[in-house]
TORNUMI-586433 format. One line per 8 residues: their letters; for each residue x, z negated, y of N, C-alpha, C. Coordinates in steps of 0.2 Angstrom, whole numbers, m for minus. Atoms other than C-alpha are relative to their C-alpha. Example, Ala and Ser with C-alpha at 12.3 -4.5 7.8 and 13.67 -1.06 7.14 Angstrom:
2
AS> 4/0/m6/62/m39/m22/4/0/6 | m4/1/m6/68/m36/m5/m4/m3/5;
***
This chain:
194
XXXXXXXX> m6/m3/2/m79/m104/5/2/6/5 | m1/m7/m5/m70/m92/18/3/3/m4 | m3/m6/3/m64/m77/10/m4/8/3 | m2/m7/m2/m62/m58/17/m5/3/m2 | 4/m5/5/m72/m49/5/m6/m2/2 | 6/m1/m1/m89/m46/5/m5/m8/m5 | 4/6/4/m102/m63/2/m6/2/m3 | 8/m4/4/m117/m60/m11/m3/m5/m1;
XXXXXXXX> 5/3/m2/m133/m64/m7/m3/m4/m11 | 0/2/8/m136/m76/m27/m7/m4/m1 | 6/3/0/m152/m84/m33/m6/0/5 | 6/0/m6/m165/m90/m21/1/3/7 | m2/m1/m7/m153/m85/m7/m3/9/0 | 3/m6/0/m161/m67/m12/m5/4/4 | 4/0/m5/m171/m60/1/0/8/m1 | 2/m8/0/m179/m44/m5/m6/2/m2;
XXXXXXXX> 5/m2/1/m196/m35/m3/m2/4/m7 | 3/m3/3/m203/m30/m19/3/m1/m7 | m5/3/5/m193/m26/m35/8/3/0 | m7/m1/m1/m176/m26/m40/1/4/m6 | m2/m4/3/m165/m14/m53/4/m6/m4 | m5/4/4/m157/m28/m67/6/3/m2 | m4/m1/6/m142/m27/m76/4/m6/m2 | m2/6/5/m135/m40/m90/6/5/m3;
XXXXXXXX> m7/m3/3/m115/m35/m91/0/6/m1 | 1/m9/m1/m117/m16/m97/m6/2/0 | 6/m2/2/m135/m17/m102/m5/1/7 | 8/m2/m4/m150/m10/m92/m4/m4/m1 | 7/4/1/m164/m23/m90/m5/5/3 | 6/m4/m3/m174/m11/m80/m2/m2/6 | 3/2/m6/m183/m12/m65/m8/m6/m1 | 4/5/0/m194/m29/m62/m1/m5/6;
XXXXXXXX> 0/2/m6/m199/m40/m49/7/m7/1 | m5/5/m4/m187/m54/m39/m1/m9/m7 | m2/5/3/m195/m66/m48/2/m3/m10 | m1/m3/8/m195/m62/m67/7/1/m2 | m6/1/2/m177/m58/m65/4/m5/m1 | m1/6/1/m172/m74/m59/0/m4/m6 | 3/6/6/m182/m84/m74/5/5/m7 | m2/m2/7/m172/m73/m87/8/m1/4;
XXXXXXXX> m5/2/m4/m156/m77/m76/1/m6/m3 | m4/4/0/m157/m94/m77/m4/m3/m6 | 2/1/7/m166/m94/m96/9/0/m3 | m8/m3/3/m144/m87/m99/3/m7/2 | m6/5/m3/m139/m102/m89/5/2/4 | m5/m4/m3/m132/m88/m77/m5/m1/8 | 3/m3/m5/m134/m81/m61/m4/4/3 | 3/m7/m1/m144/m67/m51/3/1/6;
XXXXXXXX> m4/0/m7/m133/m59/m39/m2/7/3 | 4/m8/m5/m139/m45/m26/7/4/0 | m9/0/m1/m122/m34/m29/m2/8/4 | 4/m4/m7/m133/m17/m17/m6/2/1 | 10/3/m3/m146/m23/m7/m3/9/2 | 3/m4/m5/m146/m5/3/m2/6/m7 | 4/m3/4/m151/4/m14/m6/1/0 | 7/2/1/m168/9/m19/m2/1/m6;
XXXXXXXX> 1/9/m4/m173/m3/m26/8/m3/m1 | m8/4/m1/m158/m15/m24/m1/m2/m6 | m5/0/5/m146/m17/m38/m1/m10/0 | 0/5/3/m144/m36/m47/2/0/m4 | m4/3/5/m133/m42/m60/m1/m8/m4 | m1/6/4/m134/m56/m72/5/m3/m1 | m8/3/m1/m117/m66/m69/m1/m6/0 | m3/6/m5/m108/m81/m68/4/1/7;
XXXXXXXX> m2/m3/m6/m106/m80/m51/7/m3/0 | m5/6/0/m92/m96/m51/6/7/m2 | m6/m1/5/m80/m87/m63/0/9/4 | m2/m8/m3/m85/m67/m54/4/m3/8 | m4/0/m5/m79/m75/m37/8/m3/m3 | m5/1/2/m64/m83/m46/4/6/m3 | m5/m6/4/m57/m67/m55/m1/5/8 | m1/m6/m6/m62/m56/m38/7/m4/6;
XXXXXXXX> m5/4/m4/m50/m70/m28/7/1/m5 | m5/0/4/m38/m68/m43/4/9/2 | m2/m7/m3/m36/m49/m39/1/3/6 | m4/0/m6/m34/m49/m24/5/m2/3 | m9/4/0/m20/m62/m23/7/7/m4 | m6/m2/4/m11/m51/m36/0/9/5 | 0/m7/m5/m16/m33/m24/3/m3/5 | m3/1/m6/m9/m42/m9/9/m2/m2;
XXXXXXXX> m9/0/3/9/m48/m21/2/8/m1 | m2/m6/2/9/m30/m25/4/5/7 | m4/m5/m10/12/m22/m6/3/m1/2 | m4/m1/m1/25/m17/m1/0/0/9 | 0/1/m6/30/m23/16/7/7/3 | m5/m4/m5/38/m9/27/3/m2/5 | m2/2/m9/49/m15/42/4/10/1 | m2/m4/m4/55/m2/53/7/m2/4;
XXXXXXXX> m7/3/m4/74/m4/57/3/3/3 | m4/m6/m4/84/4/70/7/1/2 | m8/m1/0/101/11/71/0/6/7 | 0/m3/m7/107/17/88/7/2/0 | m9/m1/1/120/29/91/m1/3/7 | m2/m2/m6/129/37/107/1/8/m1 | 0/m6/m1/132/56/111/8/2/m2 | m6/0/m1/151/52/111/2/m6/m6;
XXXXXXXX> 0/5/4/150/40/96/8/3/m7 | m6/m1/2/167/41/85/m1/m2/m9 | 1/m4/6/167/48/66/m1/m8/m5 | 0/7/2/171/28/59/m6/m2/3 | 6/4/m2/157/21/69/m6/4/m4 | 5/m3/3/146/35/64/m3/1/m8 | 2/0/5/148/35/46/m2/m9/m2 | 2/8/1/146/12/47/m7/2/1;
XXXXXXXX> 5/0/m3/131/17/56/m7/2/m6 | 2/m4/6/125/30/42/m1/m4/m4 | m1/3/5/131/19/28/m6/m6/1 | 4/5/m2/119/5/36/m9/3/m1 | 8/m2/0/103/15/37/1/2/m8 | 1/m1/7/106/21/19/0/m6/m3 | 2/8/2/106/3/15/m8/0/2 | 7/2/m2/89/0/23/m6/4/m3;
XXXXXXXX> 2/m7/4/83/19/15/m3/m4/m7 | m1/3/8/87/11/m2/m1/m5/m1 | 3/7/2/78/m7/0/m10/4/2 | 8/m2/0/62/5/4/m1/0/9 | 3/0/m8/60/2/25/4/7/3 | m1/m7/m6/60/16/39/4/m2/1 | m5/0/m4/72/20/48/m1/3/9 | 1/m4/m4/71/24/67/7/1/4;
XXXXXXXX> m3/m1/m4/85/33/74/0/1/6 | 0/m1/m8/89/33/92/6/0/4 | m5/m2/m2/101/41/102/1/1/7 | 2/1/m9/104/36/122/5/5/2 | m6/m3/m5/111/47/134/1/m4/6 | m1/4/m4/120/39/147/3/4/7 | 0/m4/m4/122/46/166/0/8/m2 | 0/m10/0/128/68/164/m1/0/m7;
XXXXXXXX> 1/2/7/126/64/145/m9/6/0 | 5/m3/2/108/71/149/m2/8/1 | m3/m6/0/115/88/153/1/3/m5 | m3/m1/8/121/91/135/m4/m2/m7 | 7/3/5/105/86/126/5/5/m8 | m2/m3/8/112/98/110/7/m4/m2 | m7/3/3/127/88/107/m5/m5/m5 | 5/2/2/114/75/105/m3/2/m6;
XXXXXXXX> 3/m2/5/104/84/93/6/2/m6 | m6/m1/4/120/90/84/3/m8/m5 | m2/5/3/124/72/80/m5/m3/m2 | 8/3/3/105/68/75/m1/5/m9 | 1/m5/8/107/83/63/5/m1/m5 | m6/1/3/124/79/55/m5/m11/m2 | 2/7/1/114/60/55/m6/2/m7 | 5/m2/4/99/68/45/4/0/m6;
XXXXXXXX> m5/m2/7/113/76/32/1/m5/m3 | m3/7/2/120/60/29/m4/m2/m5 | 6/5/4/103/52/22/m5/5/m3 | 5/m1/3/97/65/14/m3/m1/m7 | 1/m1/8/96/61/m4/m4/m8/2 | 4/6/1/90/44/1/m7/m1/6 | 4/0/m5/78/47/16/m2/8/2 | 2/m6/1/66/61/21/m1/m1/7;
XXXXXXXX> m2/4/m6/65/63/41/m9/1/m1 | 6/0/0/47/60/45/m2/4/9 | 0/0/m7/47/62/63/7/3/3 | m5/m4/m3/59/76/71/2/m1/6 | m6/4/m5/72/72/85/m6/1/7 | 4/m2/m8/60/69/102/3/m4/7 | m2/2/m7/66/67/120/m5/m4/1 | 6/5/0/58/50/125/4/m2/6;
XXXXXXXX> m4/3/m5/66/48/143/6/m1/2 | m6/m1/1/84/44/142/3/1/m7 | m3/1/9/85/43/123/m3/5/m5 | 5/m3/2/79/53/109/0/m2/m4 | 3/4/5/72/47/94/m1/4/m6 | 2/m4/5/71/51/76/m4/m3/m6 | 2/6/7/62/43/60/1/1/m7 | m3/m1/8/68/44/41/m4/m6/m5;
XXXXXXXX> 5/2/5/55/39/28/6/0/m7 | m3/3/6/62/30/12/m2/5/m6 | 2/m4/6/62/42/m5/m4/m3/m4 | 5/5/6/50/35/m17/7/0/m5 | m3/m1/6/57/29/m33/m2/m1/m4 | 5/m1/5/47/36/m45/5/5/m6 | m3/m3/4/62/46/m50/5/m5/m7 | m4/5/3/74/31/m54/m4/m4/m8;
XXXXXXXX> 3/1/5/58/25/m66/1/1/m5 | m1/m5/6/59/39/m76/4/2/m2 | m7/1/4/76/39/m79/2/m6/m5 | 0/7/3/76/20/m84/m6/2/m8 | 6/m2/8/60/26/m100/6/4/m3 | m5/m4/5/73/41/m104/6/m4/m2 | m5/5/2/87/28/m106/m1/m4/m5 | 6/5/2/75/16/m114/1/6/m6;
XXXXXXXX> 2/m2/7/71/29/m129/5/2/m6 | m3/m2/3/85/34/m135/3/m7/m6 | 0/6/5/89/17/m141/m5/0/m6 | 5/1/5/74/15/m150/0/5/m6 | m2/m7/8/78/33/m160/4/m4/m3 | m9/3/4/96/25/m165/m4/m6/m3 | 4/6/3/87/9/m171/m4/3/m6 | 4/m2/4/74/19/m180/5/5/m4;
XX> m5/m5/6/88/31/m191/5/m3/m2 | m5/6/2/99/16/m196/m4/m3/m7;
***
């Protein structure tokens, strides 16, 4: 079976000097030798799995191992549904960029803000453009304002050879949550005093 996680050394595949530390579900068997534990292992119709060999003495469990790798494969599949994939999107403006373009531009990253991905702004100078670098910042800063309620700047405006670059981290919505439970309760009072 290829799987990522860690492989547990099980029955005979056990390869340990001396004795081992039992346990049976929550129970303490105690300490006993490799082979004692096995014979009460497979008296259950179970397993003996080495779960830390670098302890002293190494650890052993009494399990079905089948059904412990099926449920550790089961949690993981659902820990990998869970992640949240970040892309990194970018909105580019100019030094001379015109009030319509700048607020499409805005409006666009607040979309991206608001499905949870970064943002990387970037703003080129082009030819004597790199003489007047504070214009530049002044339209990075007026870009910040824009996204504030929905983005946080992570990374502050940096001169990167002709361009300068900014980055804007997504606000958590832990607040929206919690708005949705208080919305949620009140219902339930008016149901409960009818």
């Amino acid at each position: 079976m290829a799987n990522n996680s860690k492989d547990y050394q099980i029955n005979d595949a056990i390869r340990v000097a001396g004795s081992v530390r039992v346990v049976n579900g929550s129970e303490q068997l105690g300490i006993m030798s490799l082979a004692r534990a096995k014979e009460i292992a497979y008296e259950q119709g179970l397993d003996l799995v080495l779960m830390s060999p670098n302890s002293d003495p190494p650890v052993c469990r009494i399990m079905d191992y089948g059904k412990f790798c099926y449920e550790r494969e089961k949690k993981e599949k659902e820990a990998k549904r869970k992640q949240q994939v970040i892309e990194i999107k970018e909105v580019q403006l100019s030094c001379k960029i015109d009030t319509h373009d700048f607020e499409t531009k805005a409006k666009r990253a607040v979309g991206f803000l608001s499905e949870g991905n970064k943002v990387k702004v970037v703003l080129r100078f082009r030819g004597r453009e790199m003489a007047h670098q504070n214009i530049g910042r002044d339209v990075l800063a007026r870009f910040e304002e824009y996204c504030r309620e929905y983005g946080t700047v992570d990374k502050r405006p940096v001169l990167e050879g002709r361009q300068m670059t900014m980055m804007i981290n997504p606000v958590k919505q832990k607040a929206d949550k919690s708005e949705k439970k208080e919305s949620a309760a009140p219902k339930g009072d008016g149901g409960a005093g009818e």
